[in-house]
C-alpha positions as CSV (number, residue, x, y, z in Angstrom):
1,X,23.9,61.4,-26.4
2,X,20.9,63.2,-25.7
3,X,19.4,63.5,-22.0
4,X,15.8,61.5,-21.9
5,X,13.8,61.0,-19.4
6,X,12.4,57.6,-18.4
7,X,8.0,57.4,-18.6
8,X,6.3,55.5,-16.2
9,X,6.3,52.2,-18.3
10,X,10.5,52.4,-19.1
11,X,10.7,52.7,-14.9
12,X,8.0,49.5,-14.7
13,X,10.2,47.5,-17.4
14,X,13.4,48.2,-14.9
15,X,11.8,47.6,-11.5
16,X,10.7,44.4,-13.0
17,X,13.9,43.6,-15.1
18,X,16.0,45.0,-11.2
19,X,14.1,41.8,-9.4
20,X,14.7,39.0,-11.9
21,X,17.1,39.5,-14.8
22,X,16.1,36.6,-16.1
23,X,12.0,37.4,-16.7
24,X,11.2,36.3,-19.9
25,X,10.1,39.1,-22.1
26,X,6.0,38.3,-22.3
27,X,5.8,37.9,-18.4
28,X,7.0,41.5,-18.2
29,X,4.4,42.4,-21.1
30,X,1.8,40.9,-19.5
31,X,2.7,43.1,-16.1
32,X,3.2,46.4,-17.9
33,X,-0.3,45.0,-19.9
34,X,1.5,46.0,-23.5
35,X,2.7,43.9,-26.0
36,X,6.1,41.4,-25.9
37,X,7.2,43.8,-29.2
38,X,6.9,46.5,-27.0
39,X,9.0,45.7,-24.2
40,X,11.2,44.4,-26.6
41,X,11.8,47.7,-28.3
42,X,11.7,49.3,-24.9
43,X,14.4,47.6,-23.6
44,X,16.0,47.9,-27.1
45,X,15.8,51.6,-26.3
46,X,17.1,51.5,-22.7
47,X,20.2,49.4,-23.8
48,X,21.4,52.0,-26.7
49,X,20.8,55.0,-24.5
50,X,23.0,53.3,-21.8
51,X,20.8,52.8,-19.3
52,X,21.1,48.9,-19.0
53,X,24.7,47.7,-19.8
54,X,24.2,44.1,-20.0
55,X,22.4,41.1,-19.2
């Protein structure tokens, strides 16, 4: 797998997702001020390059 680094919003979607597992999806949109399909694909993203393992 290729080495990629995180942006500032991927490290805002973790630091949020690291203090409550359980944030729905639009709450973290609305803190990151991007949409809910957005951090959906984000943490799409995240999960298939290994960087979160579960839920």
């Amino acid at each position: 797998m290729a080495h990629r680094s995180l942006d500032r919003l991927d490290k805002k979607i973790l630091h949020l997702i690291s203090e409550d597992a359980r944030i729905p999806f639009l709450e973290v949109a609305r803190a990151c001020n991007v949409s809910g399909a957005a951090i959906h694909q984000r943490i799409q993203k995240l999960t298939n390059l290994g960087v979160i393992k579960g839920s």
